[in-house]
VMD Tcl script that draws the C-alpha trace (Angstrom):
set ca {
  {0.00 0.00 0.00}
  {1.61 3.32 -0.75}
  {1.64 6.52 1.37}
  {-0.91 8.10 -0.64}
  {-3.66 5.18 0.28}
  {-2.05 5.27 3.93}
  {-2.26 8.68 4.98}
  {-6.16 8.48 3.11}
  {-6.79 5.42 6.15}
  {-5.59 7.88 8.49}
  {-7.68 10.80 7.84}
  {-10.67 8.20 7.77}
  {-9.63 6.81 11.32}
  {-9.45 10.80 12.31}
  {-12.59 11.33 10.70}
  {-14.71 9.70 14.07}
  {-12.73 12.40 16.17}
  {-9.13 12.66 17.54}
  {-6.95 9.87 18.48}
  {-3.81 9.20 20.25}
  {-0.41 7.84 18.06}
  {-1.13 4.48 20.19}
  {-4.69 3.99 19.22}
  {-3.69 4.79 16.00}
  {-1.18 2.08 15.81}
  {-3.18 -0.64 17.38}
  {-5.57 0.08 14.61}
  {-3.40 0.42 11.62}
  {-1.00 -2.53 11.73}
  {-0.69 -2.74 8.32}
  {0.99 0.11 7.78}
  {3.13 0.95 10.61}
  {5.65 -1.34 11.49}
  {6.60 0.66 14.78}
  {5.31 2.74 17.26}
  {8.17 5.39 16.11}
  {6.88 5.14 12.80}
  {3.27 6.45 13.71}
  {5.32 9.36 15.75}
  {7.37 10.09 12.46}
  {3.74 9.71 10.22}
  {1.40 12.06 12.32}
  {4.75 14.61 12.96}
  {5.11 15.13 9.08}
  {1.68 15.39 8.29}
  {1.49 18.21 11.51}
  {4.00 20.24 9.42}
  {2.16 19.97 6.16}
  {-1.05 21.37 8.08}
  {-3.17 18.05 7.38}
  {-3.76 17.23 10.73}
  {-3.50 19.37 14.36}
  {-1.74 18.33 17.49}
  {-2.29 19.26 21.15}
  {-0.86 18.28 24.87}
  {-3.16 16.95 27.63}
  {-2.61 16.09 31.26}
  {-4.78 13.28 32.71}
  {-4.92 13.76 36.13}
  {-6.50 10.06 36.60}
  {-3.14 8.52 35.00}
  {-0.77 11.25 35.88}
  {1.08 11.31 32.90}
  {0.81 13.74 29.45}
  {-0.58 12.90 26.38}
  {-1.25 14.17 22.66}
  {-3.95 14.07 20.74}
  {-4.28 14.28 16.91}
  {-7.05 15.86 15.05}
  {-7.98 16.37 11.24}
  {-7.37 20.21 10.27}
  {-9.21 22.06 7.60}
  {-6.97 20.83 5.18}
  {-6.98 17.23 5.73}
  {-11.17 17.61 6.09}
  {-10.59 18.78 2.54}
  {-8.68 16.47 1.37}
  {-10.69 13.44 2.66}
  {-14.32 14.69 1.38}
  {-12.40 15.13 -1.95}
  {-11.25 11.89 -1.98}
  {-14.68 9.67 -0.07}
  {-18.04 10.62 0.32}
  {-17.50 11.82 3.74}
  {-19.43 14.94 4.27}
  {-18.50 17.83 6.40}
  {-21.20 16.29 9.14}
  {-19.70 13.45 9.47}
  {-16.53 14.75 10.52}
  {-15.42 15.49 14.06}
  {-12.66 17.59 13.39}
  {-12.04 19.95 16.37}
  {-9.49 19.05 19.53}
  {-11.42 19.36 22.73}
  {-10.65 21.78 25.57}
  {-8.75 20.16 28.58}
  {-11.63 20.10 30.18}
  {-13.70 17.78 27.90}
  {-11.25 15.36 26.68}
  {-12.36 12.70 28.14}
  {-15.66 13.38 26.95}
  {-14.95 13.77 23.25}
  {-12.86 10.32 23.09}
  {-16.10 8.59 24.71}
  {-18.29 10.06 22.23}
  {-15.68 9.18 19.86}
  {-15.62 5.50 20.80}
  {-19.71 5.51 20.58}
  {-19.43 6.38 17.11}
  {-17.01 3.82 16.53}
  {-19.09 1.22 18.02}
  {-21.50 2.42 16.07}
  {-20.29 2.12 12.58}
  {-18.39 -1.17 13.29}
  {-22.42 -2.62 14.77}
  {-23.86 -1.42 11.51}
  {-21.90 -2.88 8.93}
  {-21.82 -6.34 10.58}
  {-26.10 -5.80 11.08}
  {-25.91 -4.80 7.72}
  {-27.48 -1.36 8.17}
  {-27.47 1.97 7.19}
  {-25.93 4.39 9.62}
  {-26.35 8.15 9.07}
  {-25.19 10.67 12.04}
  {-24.58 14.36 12.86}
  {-22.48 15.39 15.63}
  {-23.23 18.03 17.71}
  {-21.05 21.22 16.54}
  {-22.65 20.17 12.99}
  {-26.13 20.49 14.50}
  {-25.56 23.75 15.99}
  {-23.40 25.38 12.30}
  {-26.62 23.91 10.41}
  {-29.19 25.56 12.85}
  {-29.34 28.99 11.14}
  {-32.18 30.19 13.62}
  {-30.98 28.52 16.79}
  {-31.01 30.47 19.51}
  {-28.49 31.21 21.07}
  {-28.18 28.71 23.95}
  {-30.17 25.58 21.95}
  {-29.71 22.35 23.24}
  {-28.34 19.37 21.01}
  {-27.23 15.98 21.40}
  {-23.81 14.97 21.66}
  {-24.58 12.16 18.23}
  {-27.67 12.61 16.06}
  {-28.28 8.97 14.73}
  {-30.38 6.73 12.10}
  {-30.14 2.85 11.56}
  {-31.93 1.65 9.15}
  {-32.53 -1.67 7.23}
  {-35.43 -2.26 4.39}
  {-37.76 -2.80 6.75}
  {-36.90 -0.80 9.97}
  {-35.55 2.69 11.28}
  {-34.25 3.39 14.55}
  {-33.76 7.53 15.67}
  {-31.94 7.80 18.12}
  {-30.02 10.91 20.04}
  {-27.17 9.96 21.93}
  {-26.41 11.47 25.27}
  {-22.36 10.33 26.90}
  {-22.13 11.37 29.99}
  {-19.59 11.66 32.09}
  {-20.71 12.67 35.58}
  {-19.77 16.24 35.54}
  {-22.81 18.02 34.88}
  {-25.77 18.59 37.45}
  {-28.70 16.35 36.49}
  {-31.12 19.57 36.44}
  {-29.05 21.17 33.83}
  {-29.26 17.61 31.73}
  {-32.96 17.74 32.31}
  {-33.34 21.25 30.72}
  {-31.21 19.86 27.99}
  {-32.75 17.16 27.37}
  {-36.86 19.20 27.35}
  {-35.81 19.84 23.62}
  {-34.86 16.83 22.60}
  {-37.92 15.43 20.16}
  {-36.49 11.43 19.90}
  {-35.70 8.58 21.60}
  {-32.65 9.92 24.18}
  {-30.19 7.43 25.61}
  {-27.49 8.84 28.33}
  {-24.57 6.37 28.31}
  {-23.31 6.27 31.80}
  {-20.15 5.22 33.54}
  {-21.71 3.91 36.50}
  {-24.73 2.46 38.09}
  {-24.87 5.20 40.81}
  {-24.72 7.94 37.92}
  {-27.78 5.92 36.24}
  {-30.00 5.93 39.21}
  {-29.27 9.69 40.25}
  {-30.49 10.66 36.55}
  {-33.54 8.19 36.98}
  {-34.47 9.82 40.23}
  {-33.93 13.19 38.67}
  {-36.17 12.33 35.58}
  {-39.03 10.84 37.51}
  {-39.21 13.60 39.88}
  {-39.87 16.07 37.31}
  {-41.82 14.66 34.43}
  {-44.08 11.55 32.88}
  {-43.36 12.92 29.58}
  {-40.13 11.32 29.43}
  {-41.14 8.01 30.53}
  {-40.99 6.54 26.80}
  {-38.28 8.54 25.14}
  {-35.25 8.71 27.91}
  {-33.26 5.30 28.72}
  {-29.75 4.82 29.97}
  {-27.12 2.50 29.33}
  {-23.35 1.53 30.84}
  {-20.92 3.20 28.49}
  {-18.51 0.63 29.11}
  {-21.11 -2.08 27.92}
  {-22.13 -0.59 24.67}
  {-18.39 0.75 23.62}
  {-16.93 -3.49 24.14}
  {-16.71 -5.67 21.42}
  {-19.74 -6.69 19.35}
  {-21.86 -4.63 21.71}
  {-23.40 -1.68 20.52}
  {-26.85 -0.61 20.51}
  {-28.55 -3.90 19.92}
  {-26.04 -5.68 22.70}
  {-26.49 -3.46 25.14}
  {-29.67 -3.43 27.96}
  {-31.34 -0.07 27.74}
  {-32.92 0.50 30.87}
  {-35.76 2.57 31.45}
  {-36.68 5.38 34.43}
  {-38.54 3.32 36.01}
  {-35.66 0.93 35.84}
  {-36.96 -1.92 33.41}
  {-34.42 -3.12 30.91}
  {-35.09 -3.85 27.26}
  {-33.24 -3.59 24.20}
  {-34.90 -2.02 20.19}
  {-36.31 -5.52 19.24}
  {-35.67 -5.28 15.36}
  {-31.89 -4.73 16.27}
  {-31.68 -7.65 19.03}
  {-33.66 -9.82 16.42}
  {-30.77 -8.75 13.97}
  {-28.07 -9.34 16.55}
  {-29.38 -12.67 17.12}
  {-30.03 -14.26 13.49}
  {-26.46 -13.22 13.17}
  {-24.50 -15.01 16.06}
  {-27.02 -17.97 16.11}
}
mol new
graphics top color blue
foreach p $ca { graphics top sphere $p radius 0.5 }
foreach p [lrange $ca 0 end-1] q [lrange $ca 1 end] { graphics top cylinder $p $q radius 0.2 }
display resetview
């Protein structure tokens, strides 16, 4: 495979949001034959202005870290080259603050894409800074979700807005987000405690959201052939289910 095809892989790895040199070689074996090599790669396409670069410190790990994103350049490069669209591409490093945010919602869209192709769907999805740019008459503080998603077979479509959260924000402030919200709303969670605050929260305040908000264990739906149809949405009134069409999908195709 030559560089041209190579560094086209790594703008559509980018594409999902930004990565670290080590994800990037655990996921691109083909054409790195070293750590170093990624290091060299992503350096050299920094200086040409495809792609941006920034530190972070993770206070959980203790220890520095960069992150790589697409630049404007690169988007252009990769929506002349695929049918990527402009939507589809999370192309913006996060603030300190909400690193560990945007690689979650990063890994949900992963998830995501890898689910539908072995369901054999269609996935279409807008991320959140796309919603808001495409909102002409938004005001000025309008909510949106952080992943705007359809799967859809010939027979079946699933709308779904995707919520990852990480613990950080009070629950009233996600229940005034989530009042304009119009679909089906799942909050992927990081713990059970987080799950049953936000349930609490919900109940206390309104019916209305009885059919349309569910949660979910991030960890769950981000592992391995998991996903949306391997993953137990639970409900506020805590009963757990799953979207049958997908779980009926799921199942055909590991029986």
């Amino acid at each position: 495979m030559n560089s041209y095809e190579r560094d086209l892989t790594i703008f559509k790895l980018m594409a999902d949001g930004p990565i670290t040199a080590q994800w990037l070689y655990q996921n691109s074996h083909e054409f790195f034959a070293s750590l170093d090599a990624v290091y060299q790669r992503l350096r050299r396409l920094t200086q040409s202005e495809f792609i941006n670069t920034r530190r972070y410190y993770s206070q959980k790990n203790n220890r520095t870290f960069s992150l790589y994103a697409l630049s404007e350049a690169g988007c252009q490069v990769l929506m002349a080259r695929t049918t990527v669209t402009t939507d589809q591409i999370r192309m913006n490093l996060p603030a300190s603050h909400t690193v560990d945010h945007e690689l979650a919602v990063s890994s949900v869209l992963r998830t995501l894409k890898k689910e539908s192709s072995w369901l054999e769907c269609e996935l279409q999805f807008i991320h959140e800074d796309a919603l808001r740019q495409s909102t002409t008459t938004a005001r000025k503080k309008q909510n949106f979700p952080d992943l705007f998603v359809s799967i859809r077979n010939a027979e079946n479509l699933a709308v779904i807005q995707f919520e990852v959260d990480m613990g950080s924000i009070p629950p009233r402030q996600i229940l005034a987000k989530t009042k304009e919200f119009k679909e089906l709303t799942i909050f992927l969670c990081q713990s059970k405690t987080r799950i049953a605050q936000l349930q609490r929260m919900f109940e206390e305040q309104s019916a209305k959201f009885n059919r349309t908000v569910f949660f979910a264990d991030l960890e769950q739906f981000c592992r391995e052939n998991s996903g949306i149809s391997g993953t137990d949405l639970i409900s506020i009134g805590n009963i757990r289910g799953r979207i049958q069409w997908l779980a009926d999908l799921r199942r055909a195709k590991f029986s």
